[in-house]
N, C-alpha and C positions, 0 to 999 in steps of 0.2 A: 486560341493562339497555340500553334505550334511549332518549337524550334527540332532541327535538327541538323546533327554535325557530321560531315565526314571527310573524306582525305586521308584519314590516318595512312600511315606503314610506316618500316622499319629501312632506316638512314645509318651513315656511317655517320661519327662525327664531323660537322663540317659539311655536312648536307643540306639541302632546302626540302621544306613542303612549302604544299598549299593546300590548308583548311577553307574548307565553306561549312557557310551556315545558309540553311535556307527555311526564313521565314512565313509562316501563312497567318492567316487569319486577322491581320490586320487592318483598320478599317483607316491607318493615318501615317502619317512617318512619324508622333510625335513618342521618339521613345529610342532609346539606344542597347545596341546589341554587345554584350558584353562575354569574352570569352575568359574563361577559366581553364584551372585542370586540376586536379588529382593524382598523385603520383601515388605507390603503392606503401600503403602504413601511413602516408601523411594525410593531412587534412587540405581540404580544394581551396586551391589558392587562383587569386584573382589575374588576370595577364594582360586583357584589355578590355576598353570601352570606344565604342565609336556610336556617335548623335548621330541616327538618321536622317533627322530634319536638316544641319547643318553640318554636319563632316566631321565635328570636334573628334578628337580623340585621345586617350589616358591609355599609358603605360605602365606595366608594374618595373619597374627600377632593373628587376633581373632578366628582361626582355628589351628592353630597351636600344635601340639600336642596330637589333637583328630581329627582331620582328615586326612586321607591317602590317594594319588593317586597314580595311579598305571595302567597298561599296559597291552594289551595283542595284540600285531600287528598280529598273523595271524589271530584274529578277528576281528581285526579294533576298538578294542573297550577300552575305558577307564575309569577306575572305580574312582568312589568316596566313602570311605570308611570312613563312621560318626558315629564314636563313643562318648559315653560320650552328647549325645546330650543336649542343652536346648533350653527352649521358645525362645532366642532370633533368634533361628536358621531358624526358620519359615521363610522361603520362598518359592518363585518359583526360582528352579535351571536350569541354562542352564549353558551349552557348546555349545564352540565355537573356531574357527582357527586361529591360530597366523602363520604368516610366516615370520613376521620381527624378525629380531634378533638386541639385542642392544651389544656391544663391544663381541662379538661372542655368545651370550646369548637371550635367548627368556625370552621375559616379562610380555608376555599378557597381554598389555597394553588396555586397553577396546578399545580404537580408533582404533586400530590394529586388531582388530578383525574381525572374515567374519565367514559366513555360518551358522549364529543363525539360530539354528531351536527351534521347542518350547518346552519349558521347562515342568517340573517334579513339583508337587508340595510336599512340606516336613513342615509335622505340629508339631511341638515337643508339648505336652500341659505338663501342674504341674502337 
């Protein structure tokens, strides 16, 4: 299994991207792709989850809103849609593979997670 991310660059605040992730090595849709980031000196924090199999999706509270995920399985690929950006948004973003599910539901749990590949970087400046 291999993920990897890109799209990154550098936005003014109030910007958009679009992040992809694109997926291989899978032999099923059963399993959700979950993006994160890492900002610099902090520790990687979680931003979203989307079920391959059925669309669900989880947000982290501080994206909420202005970030969108979203699908495209005959590419293997899956998007990160950042709108409304700001400074604090600055990270390095990855994706990564969830197969656990918690009460029939994927969480992307960081610890649950496999096939980091390396991340995108996204600068929002003032």
């Amino acid at each position: 299994v291999q993920l990897q991310a890109s799209g990154g660059g550098e936005v003014h605040t109030g910007g958009s991207l679009r992040l992809s992730c694109l997926a291989s090595g899978f032999t099923s849709s059963n399993y959700a792709i979950g993006w994160f980031r890492q900002a610099p000196g902090k520790a990687r924090e979680w931003v979203s989850c989307l079920g391959m199999s059925d669309g669900s999706t989880l947000y982290a509270d501080s994206v909420k809103g202005r970030f969108t995920v979203s699908r495209d399985n005959a590419k293997n690929t899956v998007y990160l849609q950042m709108n409304g950006l700001k400074p604090e948004d600055t990270a390095v973003y990855y994706c990564a593979a969830d197969g656990r599910r918690y009460g029939g539901s994927y969480q992307c749990r960081i610890y649950d997670m496999y096939g980091w590949g390396k991340g995108t970087l996204v600068t929002v400046s003032s």
